[in-house]
N, C-alpha and C positions, 0 to 999 in steps of 0.2 A: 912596337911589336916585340923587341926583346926585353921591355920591360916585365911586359903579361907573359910571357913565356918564362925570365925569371920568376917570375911572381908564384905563376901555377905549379914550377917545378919546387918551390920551398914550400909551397901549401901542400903539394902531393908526398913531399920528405916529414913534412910536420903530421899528418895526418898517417901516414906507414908506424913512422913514430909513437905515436900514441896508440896505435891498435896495437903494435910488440908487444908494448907496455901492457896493455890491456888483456892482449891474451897472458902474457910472462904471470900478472896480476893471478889471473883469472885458474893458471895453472897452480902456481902457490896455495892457494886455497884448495883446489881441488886435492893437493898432497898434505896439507894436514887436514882437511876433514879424512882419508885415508890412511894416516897415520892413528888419529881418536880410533876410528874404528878396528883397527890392526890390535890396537893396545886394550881398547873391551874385549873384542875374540881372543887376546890372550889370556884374559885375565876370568875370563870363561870356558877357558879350555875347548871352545868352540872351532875343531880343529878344521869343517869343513868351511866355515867361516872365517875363518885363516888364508886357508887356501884360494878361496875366493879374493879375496884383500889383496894379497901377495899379486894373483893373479892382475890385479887392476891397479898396483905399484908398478909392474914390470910393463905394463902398457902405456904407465903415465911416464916411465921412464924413458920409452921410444917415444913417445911424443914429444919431450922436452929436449932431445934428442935430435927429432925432425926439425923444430923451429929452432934449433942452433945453428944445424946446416944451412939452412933459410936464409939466415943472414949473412 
């Protein structure tokens, strides 16, 4: 019995594990496709499209934010 019980508790650490990973992964990309598009709306002078960019930096920024505390 405390075999399965170790067992499932390193399968359940291995699995947490790889979703961090997965989301941490998944957030990285989301901030350079954010960043490409930050540095077209600059290079377009596209000032409300800026705005908007900025806006969804500073959200990605509290979310990266939130899954620190998380851990």
């Amino acid at each position: 019995m405390k075999k399965l019980l170790l067992t499932a508790a390193v399968a359940g650490a291995t699995g947490y594990a790889a979703y961090r990973l997965f989301q941490a992964n998944q957030t990285a990309m989301e901030e350079k496709m954010l960043n490409k598009k930050l540095r077209r709306a600059w290079d377009r002078e596209d000032f409300e499209e800026l705005q908007e960019v900025v806006q969804e930096l500073s959200t990605l920024e509290v979310k990266k934010l939130m899954n620190e505390l998380a851990d």
